[in-house]
mmCIF file of the C-alpha atoms, coordinates in Angstrom:
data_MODEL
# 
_entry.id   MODEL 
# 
loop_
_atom_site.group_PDB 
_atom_site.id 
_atom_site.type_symbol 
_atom_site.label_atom_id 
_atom_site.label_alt_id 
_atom_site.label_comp_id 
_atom_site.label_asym_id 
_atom_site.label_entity_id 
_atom_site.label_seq_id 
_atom_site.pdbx_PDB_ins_code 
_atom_site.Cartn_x 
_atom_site.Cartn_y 
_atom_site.Cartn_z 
_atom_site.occupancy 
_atom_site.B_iso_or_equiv 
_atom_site.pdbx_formal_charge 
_atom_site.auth_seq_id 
_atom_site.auth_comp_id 
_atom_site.auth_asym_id 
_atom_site.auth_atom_id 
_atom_site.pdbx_PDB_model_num 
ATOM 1   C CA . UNK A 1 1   ? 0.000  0.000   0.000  1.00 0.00 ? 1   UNK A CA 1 
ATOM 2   C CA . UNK A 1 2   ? 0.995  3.113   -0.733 1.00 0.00 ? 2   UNK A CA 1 
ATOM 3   C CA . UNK A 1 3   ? 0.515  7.211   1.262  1.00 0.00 ? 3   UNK A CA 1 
ATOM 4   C CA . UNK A 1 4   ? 1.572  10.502  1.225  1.00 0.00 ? 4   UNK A CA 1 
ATOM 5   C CA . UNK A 1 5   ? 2.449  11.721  4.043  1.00 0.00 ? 5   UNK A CA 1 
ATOM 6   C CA . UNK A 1 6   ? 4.207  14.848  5.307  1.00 0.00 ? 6   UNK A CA 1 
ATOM 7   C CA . UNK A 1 7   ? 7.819  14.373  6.152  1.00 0.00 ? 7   UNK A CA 1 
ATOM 8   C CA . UNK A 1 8   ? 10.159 16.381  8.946  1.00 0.00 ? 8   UNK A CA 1 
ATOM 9   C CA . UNK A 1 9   ? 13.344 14.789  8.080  1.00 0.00 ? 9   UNK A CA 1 
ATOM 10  C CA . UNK A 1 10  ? 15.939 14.481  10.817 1.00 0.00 ? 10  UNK A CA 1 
ATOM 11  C CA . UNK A 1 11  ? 19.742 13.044  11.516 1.00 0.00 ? 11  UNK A CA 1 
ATOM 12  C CA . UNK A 1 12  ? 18.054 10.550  13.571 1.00 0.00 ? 12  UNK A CA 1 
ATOM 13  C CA . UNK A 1 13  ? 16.758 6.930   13.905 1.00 0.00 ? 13  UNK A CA 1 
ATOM 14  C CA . UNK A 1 14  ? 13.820 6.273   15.312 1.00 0.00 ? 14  UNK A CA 1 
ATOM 15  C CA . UNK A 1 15  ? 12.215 2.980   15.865 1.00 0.00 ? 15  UNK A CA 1 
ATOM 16  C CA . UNK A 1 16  ? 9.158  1.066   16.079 1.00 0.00 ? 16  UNK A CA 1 
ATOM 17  C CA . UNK A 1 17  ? 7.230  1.496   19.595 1.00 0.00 ? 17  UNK A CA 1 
ATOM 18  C CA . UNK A 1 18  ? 9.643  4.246   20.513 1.00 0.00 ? 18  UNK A CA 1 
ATOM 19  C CA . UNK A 1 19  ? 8.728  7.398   22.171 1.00 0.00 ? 19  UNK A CA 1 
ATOM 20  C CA . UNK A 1 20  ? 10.282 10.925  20.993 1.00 0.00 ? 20  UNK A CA 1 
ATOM 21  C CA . UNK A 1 21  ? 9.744  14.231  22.413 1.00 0.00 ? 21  UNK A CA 1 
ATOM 22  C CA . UNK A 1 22  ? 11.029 17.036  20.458 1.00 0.00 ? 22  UNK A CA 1 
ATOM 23  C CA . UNK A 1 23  ? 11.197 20.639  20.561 1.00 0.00 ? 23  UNK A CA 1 
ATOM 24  C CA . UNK A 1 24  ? 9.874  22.045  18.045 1.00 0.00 ? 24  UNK A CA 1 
ATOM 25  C CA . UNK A 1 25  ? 11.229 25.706  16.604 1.00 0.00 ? 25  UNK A CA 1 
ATOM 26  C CA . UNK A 1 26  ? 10.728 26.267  12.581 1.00 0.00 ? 26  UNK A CA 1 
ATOM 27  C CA . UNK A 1 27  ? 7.198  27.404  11.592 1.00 0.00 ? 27  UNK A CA 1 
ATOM 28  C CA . UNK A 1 28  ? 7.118  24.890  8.903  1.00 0.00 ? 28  UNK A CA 1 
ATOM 29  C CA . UNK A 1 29  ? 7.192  21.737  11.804 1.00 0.00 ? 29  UNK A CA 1 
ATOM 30  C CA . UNK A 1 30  ? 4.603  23.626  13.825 1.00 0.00 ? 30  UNK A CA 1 
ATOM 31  C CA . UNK A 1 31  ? 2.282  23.990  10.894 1.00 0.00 ? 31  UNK A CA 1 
ATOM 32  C CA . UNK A 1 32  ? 3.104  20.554  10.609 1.00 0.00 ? 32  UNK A CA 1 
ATOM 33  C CA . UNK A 1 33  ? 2.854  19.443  13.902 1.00 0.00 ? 33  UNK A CA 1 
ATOM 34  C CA . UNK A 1 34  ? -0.551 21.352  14.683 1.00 0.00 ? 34  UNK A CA 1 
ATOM 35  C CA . UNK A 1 35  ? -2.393 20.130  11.561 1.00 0.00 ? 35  UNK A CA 1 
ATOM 36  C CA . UNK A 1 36  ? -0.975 16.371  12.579 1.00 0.00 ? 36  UNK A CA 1 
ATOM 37  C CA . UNK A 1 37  ? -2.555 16.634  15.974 1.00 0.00 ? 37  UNK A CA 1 
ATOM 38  C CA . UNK A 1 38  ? -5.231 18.553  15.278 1.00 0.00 ? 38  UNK A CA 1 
ATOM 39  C CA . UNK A 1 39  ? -6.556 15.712  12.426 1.00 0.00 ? 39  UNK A CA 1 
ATOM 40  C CA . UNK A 1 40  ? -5.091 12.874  14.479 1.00 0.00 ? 40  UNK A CA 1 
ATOM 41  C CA . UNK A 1 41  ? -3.040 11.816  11.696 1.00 0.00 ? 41  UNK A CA 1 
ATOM 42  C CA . UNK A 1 42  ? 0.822  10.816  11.525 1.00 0.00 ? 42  UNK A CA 1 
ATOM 43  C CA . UNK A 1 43  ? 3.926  11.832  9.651  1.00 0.00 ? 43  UNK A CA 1 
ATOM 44  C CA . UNK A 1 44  ? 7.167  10.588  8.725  1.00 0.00 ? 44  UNK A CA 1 
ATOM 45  C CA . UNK A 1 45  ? 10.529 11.301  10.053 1.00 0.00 ? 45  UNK A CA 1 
ATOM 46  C CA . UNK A 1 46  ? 12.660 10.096  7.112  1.00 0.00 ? 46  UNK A CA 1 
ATOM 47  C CA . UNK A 1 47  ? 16.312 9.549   8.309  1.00 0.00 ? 47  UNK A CA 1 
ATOM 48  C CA . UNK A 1 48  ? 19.067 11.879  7.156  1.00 0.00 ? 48  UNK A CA 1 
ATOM 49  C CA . UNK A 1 49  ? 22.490 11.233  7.198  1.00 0.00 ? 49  UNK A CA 1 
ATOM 50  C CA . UNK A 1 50  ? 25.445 12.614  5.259  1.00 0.00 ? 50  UNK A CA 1 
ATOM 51  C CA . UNK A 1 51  ? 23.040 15.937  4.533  1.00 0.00 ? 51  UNK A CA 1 
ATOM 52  C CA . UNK A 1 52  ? 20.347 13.412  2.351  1.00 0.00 ? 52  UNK A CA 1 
ATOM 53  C CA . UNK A 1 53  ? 17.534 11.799  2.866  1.00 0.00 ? 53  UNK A CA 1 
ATOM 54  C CA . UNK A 1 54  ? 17.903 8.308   2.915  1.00 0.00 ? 54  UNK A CA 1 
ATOM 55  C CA . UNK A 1 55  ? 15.241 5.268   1.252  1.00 0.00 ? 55  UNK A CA 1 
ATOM 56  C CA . UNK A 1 56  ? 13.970 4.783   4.785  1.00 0.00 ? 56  UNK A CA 1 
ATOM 57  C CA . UNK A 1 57  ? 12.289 5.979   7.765  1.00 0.00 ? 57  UNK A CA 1 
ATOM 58  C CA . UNK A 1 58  ? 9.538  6.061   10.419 1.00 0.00 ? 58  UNK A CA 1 
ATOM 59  C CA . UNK A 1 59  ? 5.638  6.496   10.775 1.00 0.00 ? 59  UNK A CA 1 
ATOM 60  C CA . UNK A 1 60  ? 5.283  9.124   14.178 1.00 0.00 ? 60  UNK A CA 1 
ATOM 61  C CA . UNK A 1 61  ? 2.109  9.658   15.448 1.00 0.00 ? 61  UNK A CA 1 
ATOM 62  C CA . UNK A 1 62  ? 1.532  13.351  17.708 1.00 0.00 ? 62  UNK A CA 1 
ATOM 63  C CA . UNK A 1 63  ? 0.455  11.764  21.220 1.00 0.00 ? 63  UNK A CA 1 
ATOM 64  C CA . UNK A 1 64  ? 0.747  15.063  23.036 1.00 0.00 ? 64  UNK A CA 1 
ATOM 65  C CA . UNK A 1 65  ? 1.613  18.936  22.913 1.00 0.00 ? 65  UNK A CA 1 
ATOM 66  C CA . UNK A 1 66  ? 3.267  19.504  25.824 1.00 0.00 ? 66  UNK A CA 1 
ATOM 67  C CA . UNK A 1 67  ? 3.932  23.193  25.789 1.00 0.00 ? 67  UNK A CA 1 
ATOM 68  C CA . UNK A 1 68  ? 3.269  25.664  23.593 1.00 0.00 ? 68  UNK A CA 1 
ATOM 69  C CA . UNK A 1 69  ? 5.744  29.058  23.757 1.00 0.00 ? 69  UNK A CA 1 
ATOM 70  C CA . UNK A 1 70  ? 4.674  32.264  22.718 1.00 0.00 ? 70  UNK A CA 1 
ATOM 71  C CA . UNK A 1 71  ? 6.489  32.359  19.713 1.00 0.00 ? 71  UNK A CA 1 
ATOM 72  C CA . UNK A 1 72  ? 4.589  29.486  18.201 1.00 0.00 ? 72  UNK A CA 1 
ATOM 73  C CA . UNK A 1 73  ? 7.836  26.670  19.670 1.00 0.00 ? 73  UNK A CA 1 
ATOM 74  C CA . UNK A 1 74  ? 6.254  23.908  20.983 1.00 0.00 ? 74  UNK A CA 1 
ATOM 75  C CA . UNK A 1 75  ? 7.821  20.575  23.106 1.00 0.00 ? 75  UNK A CA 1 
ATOM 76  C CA . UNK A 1 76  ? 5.906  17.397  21.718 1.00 0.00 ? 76  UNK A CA 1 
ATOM 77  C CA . UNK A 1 77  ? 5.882  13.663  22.669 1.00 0.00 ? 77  UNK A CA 1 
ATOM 78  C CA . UNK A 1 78  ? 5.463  11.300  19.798 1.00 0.00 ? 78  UNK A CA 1 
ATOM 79  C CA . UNK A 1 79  ? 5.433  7.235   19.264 1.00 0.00 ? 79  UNK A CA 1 
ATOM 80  C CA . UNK A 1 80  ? 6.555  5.782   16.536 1.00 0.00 ? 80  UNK A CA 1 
ATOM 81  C CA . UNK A 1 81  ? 4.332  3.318   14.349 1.00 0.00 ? 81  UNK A CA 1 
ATOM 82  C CA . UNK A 1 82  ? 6.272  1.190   12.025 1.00 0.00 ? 82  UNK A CA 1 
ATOM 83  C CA . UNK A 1 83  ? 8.743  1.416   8.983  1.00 0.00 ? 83  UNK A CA 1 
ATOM 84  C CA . UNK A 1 84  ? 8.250  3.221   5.528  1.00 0.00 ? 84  UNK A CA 1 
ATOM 85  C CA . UNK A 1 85  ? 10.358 3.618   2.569  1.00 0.00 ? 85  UNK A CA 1 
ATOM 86  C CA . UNK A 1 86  ? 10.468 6.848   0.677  1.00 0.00 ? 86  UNK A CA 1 
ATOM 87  C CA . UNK A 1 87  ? 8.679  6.204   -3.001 1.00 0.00 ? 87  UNK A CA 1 
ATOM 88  C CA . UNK A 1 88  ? 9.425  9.593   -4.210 1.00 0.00 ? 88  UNK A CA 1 
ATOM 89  C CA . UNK A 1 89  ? 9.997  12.910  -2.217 1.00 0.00 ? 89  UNK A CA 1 
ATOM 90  C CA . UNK A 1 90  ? 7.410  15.627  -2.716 1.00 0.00 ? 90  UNK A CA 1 
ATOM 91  C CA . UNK A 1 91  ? 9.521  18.845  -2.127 1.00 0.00 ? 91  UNK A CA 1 
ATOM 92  C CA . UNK A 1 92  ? 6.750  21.248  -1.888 1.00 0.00 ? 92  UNK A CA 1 
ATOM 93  C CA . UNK A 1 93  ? 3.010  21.056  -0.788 1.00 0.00 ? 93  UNK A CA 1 
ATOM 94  C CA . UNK A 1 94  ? 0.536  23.090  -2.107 1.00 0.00 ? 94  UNK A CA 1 
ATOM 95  C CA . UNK A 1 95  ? -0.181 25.706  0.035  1.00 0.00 ? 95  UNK A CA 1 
ATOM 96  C CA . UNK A 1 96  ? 2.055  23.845  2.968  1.00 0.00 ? 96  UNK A CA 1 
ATOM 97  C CA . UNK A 1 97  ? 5.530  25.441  4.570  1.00 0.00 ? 97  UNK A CA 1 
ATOM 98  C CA . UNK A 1 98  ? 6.377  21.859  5.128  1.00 0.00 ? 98  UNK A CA 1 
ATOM 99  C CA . UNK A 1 99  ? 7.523  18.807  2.220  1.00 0.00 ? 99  UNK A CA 1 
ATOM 100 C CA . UNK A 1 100 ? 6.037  14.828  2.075  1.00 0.00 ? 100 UNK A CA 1 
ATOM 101 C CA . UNK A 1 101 ? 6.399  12.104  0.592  1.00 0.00 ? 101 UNK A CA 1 
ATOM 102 C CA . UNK A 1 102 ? 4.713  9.188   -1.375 1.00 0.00 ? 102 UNK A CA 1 
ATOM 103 C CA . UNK A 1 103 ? 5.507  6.074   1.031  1.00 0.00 ? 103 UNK A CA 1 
ATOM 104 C CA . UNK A 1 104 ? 5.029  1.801   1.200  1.00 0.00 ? 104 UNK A CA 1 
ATOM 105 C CA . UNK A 1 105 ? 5.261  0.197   4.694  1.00 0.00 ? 105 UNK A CA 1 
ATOM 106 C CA . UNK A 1 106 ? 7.428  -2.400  5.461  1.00 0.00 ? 106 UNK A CA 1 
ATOM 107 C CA . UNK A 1 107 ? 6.490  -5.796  6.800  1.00 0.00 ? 107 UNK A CA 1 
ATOM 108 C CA . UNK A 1 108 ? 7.439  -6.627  10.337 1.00 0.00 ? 108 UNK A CA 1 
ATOM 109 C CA . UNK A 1 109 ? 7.936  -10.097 11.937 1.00 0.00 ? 109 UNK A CA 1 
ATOM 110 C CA . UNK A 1 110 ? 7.892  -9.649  15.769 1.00 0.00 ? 110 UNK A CA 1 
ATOM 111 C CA . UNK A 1 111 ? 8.449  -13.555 16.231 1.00 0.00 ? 111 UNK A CA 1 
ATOM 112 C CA . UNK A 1 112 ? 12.196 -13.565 17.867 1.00 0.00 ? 112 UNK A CA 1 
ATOM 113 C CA . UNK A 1 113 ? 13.826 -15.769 19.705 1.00 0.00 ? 113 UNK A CA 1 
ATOM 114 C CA . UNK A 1 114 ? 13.786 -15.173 23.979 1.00 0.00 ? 114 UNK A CA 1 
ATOM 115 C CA . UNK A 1 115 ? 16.806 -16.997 25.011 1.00 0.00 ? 115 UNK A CA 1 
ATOM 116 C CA . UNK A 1 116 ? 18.633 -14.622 22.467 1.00 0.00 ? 116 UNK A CA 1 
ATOM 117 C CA . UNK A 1 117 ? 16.310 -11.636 23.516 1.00 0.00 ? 117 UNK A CA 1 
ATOM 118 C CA . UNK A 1 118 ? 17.575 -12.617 27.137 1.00 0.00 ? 118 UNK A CA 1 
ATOM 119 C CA . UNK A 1 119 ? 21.632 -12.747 26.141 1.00 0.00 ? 119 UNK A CA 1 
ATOM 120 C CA . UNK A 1 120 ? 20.904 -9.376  24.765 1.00 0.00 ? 120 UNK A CA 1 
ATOM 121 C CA . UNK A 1 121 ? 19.440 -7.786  27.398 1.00 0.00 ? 121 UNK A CA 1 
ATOM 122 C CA . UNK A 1 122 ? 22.680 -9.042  29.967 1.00 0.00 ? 122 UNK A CA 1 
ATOM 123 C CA . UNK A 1 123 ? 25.032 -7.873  27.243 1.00 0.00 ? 123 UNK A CA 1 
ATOM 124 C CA . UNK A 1 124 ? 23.740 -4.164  27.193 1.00 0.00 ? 124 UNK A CA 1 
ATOM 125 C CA . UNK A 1 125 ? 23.134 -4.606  31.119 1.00 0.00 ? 125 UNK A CA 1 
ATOM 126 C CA . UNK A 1 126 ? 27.016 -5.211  31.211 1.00 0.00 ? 126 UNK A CA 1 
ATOM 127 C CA . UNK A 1 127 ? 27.764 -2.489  28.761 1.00 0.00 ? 127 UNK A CA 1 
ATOM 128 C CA . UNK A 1 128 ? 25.974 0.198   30.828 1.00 0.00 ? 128 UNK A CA 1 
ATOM 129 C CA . UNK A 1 129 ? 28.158 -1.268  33.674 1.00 0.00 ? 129 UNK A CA 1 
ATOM 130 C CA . UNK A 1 130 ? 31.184 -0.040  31.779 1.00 0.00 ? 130 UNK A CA 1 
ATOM 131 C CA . UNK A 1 131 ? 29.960 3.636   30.915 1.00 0.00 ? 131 UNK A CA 1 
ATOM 132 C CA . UNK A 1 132 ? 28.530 3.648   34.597 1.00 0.00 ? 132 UNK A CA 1 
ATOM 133 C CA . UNK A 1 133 ? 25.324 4.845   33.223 1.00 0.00 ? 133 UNK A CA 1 
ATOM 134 C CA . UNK A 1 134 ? 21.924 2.833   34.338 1.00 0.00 ? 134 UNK A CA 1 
ATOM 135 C CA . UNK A 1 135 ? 18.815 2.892   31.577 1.00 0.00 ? 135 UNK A CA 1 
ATOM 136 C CA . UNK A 1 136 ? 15.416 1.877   32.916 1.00 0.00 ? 136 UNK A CA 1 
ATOM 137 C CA . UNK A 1 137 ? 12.832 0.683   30.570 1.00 0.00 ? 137 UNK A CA 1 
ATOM 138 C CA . UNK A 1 138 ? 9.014  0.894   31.319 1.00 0.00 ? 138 UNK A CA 1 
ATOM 139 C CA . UNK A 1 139 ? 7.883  -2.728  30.560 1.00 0.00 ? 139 UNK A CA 1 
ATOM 140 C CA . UNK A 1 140 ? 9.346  -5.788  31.563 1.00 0.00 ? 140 UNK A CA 1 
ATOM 141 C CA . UNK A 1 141 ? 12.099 -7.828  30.091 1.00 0.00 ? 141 UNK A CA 1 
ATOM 142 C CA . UNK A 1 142 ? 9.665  -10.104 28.783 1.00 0.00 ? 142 UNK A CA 1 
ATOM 143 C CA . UNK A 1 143 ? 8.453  -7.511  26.480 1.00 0.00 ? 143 UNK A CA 1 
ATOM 144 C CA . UNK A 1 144 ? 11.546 -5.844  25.534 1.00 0.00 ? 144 UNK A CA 1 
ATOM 145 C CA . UNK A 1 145 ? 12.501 -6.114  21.907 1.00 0.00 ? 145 UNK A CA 1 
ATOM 146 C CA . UNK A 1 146 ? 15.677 -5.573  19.802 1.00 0.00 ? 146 UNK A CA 1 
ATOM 147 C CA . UNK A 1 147 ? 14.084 -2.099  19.072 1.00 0.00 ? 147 UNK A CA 1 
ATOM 148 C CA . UNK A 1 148 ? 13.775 -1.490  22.832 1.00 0.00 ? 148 UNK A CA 1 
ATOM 149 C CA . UNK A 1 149 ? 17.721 -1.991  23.689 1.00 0.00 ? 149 UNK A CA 1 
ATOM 150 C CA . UNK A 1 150 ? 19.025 -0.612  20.255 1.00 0.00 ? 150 UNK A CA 1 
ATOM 151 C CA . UNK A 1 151 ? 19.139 2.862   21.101 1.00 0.00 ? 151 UNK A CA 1 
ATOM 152 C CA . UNK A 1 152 ? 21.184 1.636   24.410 1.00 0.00 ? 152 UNK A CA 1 
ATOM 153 C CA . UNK A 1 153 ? 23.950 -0.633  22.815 1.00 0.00 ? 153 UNK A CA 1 
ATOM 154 C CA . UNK A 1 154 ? 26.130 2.021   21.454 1.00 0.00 ? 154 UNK A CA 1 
ATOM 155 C CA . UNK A 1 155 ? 25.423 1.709   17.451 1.00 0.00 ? 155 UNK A CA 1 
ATOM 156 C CA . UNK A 1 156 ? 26.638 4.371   15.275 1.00 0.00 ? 156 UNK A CA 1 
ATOM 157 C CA . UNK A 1 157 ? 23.576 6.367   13.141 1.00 0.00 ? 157 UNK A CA 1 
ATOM 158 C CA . UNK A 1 158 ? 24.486 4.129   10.357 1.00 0.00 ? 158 UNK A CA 1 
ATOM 159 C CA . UNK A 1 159 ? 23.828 0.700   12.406 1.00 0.00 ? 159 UNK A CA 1 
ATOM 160 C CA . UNK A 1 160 ? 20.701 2.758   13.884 1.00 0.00 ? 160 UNK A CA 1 
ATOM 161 C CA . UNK A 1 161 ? 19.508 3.004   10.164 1.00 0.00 ? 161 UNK A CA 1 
ATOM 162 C CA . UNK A 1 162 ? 20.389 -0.685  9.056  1.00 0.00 ? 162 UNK A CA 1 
ATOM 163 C CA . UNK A 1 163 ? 18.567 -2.448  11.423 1.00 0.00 ? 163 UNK A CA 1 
ATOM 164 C CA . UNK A 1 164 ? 15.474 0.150   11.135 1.00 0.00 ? 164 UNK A CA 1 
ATOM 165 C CA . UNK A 1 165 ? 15.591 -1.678  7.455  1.00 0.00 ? 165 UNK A CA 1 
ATOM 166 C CA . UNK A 1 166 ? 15.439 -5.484  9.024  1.00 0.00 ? 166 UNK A CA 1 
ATOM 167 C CA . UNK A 1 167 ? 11.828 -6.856  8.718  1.00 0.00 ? 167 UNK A CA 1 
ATOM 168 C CA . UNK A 1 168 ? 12.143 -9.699  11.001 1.00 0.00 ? 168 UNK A CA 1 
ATOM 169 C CA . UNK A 1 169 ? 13.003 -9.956  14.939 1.00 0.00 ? 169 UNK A CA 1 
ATOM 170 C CA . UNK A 1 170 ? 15.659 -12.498 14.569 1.00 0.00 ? 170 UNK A CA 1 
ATOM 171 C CA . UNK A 1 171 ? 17.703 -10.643 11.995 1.00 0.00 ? 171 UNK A CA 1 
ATOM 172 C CA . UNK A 1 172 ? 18.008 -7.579  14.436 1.00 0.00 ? 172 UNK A CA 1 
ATOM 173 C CA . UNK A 1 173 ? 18.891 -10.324 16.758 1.00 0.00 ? 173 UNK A CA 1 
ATOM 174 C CA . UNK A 1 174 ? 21.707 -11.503 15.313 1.00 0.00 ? 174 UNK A CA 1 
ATOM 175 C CA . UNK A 1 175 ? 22.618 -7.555  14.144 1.00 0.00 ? 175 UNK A CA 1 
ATOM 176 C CA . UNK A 1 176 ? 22.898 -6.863  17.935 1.00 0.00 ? 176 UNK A CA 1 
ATOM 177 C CA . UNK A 1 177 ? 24.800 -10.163 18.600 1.00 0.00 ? 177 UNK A CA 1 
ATOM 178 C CA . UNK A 1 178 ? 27.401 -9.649  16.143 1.00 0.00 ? 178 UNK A CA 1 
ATOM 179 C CA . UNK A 1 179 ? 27.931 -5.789  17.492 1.00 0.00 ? 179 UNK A CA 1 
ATOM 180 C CA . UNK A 1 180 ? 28.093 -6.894  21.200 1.00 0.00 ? 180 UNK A CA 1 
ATOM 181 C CA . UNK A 1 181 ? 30.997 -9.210  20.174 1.00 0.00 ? 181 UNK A CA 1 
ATOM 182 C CA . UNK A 1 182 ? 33.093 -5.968  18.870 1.00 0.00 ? 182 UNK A CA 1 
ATOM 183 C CA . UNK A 1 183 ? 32.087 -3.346  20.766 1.00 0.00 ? 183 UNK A CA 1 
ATOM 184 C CA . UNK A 1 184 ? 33.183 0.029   20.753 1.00 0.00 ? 184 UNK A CA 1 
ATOM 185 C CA . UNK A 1 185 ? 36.990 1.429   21.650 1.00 0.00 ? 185 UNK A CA 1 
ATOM 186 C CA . UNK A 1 186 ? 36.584 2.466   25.356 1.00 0.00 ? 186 UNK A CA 1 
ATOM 187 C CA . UNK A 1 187 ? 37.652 5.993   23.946 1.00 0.00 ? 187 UNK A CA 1 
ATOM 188 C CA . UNK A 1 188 ? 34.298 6.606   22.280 1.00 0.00 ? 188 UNK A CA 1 
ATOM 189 C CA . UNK A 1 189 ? 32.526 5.444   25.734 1.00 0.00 ? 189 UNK A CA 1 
ATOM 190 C CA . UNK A 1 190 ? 32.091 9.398   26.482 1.00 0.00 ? 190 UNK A CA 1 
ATOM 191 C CA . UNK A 1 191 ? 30.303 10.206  23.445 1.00 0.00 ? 191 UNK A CA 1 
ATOM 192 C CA . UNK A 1 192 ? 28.099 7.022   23.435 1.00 0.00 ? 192 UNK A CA 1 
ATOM 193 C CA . UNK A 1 193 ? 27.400 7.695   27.649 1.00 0.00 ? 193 UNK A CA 1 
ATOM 194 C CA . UNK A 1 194 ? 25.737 11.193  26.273 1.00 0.00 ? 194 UNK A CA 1 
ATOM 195 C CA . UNK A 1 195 ? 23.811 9.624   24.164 1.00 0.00 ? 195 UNK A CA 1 
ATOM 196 C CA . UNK A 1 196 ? 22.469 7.134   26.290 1.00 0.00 ? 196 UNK A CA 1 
ATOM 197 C CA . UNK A 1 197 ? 21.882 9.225   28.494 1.00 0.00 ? 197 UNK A CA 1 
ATOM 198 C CA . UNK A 1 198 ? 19.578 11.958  26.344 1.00 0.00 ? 198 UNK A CA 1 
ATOM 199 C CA . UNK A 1 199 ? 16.940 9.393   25.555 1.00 0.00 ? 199 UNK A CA 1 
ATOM 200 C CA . UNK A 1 200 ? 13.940 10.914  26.678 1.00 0.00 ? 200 UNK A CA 1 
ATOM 201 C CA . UNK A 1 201 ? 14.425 14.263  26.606 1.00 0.00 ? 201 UNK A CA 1 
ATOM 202 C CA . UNK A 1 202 ? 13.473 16.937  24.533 1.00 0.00 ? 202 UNK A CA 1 
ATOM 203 C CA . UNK A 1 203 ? 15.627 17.323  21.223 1.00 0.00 ? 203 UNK A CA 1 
ATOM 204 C CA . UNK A 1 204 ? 16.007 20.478  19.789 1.00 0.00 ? 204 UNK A CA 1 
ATOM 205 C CA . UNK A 1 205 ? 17.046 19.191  15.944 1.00 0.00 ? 205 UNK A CA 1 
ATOM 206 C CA . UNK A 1 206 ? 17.272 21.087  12.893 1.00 0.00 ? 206 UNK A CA 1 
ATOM 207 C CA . UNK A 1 207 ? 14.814 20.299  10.126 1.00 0.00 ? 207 UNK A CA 1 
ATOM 208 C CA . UNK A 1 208 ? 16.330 19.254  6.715  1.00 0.00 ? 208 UNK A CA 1 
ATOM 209 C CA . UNK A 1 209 ? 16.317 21.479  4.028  1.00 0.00 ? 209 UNK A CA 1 
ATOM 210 C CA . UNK A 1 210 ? 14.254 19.467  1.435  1.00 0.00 ? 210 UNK A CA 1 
ATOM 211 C CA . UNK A 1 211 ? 14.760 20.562  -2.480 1.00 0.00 ? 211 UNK A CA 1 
# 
């Protein structure tokens, strides 16, 4: 099947199930944001890396405006839905500020395996150990997913946006195995710490110029 949707694209991953809050600042995301909310309908967040848009991205659906400034900035907290790749990008809406995008969804098998799921979870448990940095998740183990601890295992933006593209639970599996047996130099432990450690709050990101 394939949508338009509008797109913000963003130097970011973001996956399945997770939660995003974001501050928003450029009148073409609140126009977009406001309209989203206000119809209850999604957009995409298309990843971006090396300044252009790449084949893949995220459904986001507006779950709350938090605050609204009086400049028109708002802080918003989003879920993700599921997986789209980019058709072809539609650079200007009529009579929008903002761009979209003609999509197709990807197909998702959530059948993994939990003694895997489990030798996961203890490897990123052990990693955090090492920065010294403690992530709590708001469901149980038993419902954590290789989504859930992906964010947490120290992936670059690049191994963010390769597993986004796996379809089944046991290939992003065996994508986390194989990066906790090489995992990062202890010298980029800082940098990867930070990052951990900003899940939750509100990102102020610059939109993408779209042309």
């Amino acid at each position: 099947m394939t949508n338009f949707i509008p797109i913000f694209p963003l130097q970011l991953v973001v996956f399945p199930g997770e939660h995003l809050n974001l501050h928003i600042f450029e009148p073409r995301y609140q126009q977009l944001i406001t309209e989203c909310y206000q119809a209850k309908k999604p957009f995409g967040i298309p990843v971006v890396i090396d300044k252009k848009i790449q084949d893949y991205g995220s459904l986001i659906h507006v779950q709350e405006i938090v605050k609204t400034y009086p400049n028109g900035e708002m802080d918003i907290k989003t879920t993700a839905e599921k997986v789209f790749r980019v058709l072809e990008v539609i650079p200007s809406v009529p009579e929008k500020l903002y761009s979209g995008a003609i999509v197709n969804y990807l197909p998702n098998d959530w059948e993994g395996s939990k003694s895997m799921m489990k030798t996961l979870i203890q490897r990123m448990r052990d990693f955090h150990a090492r920065l010294q940095v403690e992530k709590q998740f708001y469901k149980s183990e038993e419902e954590l997913t290789s989504f859930d601890i992906a964010h947490h295992s120290g992936l670059t933006l690049w191994q963010e946006y390769e597993l986004l593209q796996l379809t089944s639970e046991r290939q992003r599996q065996e994508y986390l195995k194989k990066h906790f047996e090489a995992l990062p130099a202890i010298e980029e432990a800082q940098k990867i710490r930070e990052k951990i450690q900003m899940n939750g709050h509100f990102r102020y990101t610059d939109g993408f110029e779209v042309k």
